[in-house]
Chimera marker file (.cmm) of the C-alpha trace (Angstrom):
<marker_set name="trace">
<marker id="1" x="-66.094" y="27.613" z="11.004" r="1" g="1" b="0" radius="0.5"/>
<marker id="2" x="-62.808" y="28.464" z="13.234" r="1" g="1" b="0" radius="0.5"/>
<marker id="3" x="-59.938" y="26.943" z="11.366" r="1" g="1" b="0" radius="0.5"/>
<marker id="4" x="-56.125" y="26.644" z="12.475" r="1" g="1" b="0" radius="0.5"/>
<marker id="5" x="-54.178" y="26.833" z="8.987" r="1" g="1" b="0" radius="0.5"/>
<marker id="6" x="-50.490" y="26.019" z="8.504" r="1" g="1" b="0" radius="0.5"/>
<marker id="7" x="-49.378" y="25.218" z="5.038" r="1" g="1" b="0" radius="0.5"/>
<marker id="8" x="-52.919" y="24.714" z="4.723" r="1" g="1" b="0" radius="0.5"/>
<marker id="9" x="-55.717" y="23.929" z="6.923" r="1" g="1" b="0" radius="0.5"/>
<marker id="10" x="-54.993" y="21.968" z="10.226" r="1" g="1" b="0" radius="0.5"/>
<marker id="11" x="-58.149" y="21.528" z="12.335" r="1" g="1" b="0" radius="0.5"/>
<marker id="12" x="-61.893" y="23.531" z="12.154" r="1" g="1" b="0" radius="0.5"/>
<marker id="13" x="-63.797" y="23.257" z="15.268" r="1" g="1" b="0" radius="0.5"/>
<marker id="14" x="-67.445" y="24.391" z="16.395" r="1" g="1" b="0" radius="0.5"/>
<marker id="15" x="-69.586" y="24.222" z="19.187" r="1" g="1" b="0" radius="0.5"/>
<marker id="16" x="-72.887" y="22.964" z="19.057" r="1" g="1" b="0" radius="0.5"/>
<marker id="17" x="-75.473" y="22.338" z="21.663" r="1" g="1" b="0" radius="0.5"/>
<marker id="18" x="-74.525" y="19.153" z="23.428" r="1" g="1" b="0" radius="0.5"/>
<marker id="19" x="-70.836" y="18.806" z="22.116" r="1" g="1" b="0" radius="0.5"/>
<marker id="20" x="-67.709" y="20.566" z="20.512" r="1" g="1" b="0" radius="0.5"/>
<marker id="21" x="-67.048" y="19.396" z="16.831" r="1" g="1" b="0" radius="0.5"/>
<marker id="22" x="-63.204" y="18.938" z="16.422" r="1" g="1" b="0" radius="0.5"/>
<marker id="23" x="-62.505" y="18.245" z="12.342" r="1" g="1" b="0" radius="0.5"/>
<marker id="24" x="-58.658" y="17.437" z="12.210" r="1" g="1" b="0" radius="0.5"/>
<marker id="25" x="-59.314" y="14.857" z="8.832" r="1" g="1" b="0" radius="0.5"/>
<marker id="26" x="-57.403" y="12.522" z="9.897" r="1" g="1" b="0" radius="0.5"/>
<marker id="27" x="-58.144" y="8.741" z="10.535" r="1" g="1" b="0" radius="0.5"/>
<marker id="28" x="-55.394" y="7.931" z="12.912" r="1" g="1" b="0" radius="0.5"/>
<marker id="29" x="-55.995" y="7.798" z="16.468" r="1" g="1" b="0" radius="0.5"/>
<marker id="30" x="-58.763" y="5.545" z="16.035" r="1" g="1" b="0" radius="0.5"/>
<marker id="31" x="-58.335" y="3.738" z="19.295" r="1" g="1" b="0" radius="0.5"/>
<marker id="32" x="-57.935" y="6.625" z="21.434" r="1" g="1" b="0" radius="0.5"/>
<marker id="33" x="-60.804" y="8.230" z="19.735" r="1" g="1" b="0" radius="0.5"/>
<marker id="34" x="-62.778" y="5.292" z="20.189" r="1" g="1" b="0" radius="0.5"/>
<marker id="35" x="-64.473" y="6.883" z="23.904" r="1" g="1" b="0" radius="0.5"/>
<marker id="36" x="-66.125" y="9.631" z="21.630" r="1" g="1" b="0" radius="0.5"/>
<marker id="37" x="-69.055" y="9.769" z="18.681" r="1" g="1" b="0" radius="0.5"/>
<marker id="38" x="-67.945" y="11.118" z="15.135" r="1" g="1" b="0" radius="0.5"/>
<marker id="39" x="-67.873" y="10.355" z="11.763" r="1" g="1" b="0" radius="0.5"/>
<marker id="40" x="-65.396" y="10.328" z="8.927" r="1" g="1" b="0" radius="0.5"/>
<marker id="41" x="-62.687" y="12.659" z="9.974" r="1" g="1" b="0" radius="0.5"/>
<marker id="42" x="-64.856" y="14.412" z="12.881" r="1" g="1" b="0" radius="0.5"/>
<marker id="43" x="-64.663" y="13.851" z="16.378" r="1" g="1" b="0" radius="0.5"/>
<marker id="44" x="-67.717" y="15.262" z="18.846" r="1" g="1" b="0" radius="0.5"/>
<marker id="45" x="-66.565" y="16.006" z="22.292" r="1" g="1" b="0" radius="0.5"/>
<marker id="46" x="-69.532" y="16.141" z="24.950" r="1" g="1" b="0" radius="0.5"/>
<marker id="47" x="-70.542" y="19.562" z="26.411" r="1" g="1" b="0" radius="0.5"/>
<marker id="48" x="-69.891" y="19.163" z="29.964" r="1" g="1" b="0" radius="0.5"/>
<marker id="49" x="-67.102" y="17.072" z="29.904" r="1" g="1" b="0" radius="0.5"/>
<marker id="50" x="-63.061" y="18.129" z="30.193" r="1" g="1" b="0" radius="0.5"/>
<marker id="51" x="-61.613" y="17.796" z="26.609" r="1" g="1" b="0" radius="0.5"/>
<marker id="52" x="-59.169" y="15.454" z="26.243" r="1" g="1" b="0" radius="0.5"/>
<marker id="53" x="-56.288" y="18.644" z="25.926" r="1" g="1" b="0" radius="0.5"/>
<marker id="54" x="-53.282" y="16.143" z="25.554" r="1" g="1" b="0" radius="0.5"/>
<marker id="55" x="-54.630" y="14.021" z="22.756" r="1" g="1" b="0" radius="0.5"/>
<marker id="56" x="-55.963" y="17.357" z="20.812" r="1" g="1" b="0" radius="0.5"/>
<marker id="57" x="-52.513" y="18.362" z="21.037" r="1" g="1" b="0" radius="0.5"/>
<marker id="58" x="-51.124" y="15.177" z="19.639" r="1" g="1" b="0" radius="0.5"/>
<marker id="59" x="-53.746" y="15.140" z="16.766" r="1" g="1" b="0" radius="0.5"/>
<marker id="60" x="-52.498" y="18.945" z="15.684" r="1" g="1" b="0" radius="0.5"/>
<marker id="61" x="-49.164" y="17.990" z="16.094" r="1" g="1" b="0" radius="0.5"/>
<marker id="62" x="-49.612" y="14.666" z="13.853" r="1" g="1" b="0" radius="0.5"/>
<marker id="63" x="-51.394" y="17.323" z="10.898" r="1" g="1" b="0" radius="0.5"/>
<marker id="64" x="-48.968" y="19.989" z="11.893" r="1" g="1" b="0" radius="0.5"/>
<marker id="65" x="-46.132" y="17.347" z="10.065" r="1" g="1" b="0" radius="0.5"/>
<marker id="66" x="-48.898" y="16.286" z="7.731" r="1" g="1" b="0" radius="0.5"/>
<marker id="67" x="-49.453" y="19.902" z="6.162" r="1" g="1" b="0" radius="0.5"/>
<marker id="68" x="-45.451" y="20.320" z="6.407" r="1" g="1" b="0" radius="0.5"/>
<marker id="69" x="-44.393" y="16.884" z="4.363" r="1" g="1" b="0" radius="0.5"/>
<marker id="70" x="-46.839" y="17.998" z="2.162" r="1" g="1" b="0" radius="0.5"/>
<marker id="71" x="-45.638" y="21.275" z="1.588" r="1" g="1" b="0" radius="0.5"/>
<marker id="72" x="-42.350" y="19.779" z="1.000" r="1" g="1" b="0" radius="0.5"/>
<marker id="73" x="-43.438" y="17.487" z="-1.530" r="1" g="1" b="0" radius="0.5"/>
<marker id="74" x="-45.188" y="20.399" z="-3.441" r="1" g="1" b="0" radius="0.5"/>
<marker id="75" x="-41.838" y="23.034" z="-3.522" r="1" g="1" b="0" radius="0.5"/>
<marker id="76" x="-39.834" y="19.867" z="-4.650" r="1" g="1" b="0" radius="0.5"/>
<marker id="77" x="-42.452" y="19.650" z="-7.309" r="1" g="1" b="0" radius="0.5"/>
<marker id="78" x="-42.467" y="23.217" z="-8.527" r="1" g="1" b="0" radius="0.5"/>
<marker id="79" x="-38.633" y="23.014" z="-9.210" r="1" g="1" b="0" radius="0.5"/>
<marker id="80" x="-38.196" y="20.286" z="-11.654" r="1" g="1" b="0" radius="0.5"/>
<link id1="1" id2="2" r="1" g="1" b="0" radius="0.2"/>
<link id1="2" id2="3" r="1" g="1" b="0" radius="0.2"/>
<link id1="3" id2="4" r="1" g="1" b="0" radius="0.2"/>
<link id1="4" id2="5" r="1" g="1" b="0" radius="0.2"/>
<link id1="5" id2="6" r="1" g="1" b="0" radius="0.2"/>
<link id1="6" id2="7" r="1" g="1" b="0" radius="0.2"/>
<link id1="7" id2="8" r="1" g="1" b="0" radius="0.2"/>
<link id1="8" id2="9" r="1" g="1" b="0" radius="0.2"/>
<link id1="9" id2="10" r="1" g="1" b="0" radius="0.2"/>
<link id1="10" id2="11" r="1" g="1" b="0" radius="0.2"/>
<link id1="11" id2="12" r="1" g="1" b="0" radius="0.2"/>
<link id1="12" id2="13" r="1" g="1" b="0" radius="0.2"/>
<link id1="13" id2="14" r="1" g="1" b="0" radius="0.2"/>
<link id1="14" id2="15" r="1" g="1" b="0" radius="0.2"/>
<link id1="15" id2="16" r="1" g="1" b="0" radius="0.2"/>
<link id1="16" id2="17" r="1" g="1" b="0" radius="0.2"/>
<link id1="17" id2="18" r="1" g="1" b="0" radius="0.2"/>
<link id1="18" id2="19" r="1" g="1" b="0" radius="0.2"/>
<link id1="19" id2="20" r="1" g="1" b="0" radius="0.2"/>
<link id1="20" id2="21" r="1" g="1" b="0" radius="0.2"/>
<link id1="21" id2="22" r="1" g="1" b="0" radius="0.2"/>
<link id1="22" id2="23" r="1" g="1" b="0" radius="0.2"/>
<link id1="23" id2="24" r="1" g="1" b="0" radius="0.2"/>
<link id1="24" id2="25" r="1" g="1" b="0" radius="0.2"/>
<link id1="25" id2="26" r="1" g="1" b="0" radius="0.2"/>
<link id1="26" id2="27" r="1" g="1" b="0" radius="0.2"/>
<link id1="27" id2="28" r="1" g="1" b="0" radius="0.2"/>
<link id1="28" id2="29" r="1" g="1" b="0" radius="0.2"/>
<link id1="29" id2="30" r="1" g="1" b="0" radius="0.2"/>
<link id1="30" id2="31" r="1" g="1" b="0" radius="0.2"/>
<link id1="31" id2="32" r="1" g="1" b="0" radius="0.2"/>
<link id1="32" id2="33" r="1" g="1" b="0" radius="0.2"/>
<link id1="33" id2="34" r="1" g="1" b="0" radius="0.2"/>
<link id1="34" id2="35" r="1" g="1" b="0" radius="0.2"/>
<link id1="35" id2="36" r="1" g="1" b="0" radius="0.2"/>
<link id1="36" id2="37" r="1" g="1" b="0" radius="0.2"/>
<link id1="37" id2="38" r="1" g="1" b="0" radius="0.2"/>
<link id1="38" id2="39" r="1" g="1" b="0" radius="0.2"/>
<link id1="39" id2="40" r="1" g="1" b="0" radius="0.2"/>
<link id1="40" id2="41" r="1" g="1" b="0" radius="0.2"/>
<link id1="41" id2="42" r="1" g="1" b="0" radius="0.2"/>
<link id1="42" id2="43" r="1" g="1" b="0" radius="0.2"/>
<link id1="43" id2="44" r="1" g="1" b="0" radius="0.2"/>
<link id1="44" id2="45" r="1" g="1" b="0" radius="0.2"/>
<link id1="45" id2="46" r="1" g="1" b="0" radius="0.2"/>
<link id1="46" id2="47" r="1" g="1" b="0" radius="0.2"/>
<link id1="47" id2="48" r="1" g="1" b="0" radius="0.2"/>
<link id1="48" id2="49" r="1" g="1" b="0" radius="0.2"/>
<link id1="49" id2="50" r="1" g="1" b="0" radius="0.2"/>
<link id1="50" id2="51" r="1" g="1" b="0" radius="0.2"/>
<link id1="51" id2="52" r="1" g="1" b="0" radius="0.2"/>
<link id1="52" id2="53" r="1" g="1" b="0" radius="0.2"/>
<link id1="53" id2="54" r="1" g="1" b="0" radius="0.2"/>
<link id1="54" id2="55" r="1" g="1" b="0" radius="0.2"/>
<link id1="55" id2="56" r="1" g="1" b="0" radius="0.2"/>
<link id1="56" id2="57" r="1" g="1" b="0" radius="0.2"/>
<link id1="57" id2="58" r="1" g="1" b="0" radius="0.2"/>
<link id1="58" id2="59" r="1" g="1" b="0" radius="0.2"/>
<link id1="59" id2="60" r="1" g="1" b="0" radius="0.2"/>
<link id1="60" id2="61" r="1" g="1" b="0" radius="0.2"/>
<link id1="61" id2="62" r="1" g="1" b="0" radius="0.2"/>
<link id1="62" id2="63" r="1" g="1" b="0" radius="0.2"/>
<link id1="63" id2="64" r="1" g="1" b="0" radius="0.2"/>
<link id1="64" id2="65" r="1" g="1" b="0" radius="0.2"/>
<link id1="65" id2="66" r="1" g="1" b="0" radius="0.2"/>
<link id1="66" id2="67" r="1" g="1" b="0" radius="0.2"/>
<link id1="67" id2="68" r="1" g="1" b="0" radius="0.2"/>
<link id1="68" id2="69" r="1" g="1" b="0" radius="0.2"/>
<link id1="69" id2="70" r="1" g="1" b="0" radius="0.2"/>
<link id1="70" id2="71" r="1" g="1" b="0" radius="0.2"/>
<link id1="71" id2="72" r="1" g="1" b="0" radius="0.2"/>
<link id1="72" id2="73" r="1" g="1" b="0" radius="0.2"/>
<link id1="73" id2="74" r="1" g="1" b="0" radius="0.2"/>
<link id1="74" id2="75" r="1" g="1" b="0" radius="0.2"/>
<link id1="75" id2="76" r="1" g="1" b="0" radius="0.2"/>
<link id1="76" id2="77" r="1" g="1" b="0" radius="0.2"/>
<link id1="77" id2="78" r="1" g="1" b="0" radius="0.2"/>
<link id1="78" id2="79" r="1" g="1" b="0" radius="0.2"/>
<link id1="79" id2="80" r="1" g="1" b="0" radius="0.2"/>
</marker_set>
């Protein structure tokens, strides 16, 4: 499965036959997720339909600091 990695892995996507699986494992964005089906942490985007670009872009740049904090968090770790 595709996956964007940064500090670790962003986002996976797929395509399937009636929508594009977006994976970003997050839980935020709930409400302006609601408009599409998914499950825990997966968001399906209809075939046919323009994907919501702007709010993808938020959602990468939301694990984009995620993976960074975290990565943070570890180095400060590592040197004590």
């Amino acid at each position: 499965m595709p996956t964007f990695v940064l500090k670790g892995n962003l986002v996976f996507f797929s395509a399937y036959k009636n929508h594009i699986g977006f994976y970003p494992r997050v839980h935020a964005f709930k409400e302006e997720l609601s408009a599409y089906e998914g499950g825990k942490g997966t968001i399906q985007f209809p075939i046919g339909k323009p994907l919501p670009l702007a709010l993808i872009g938020k959602i990468v740049k939301f694990r984009v600091q995620q993976n960074l904090e975290r990565a943070e968090v570890k180095v400060g770790k590592k040197k004590k």
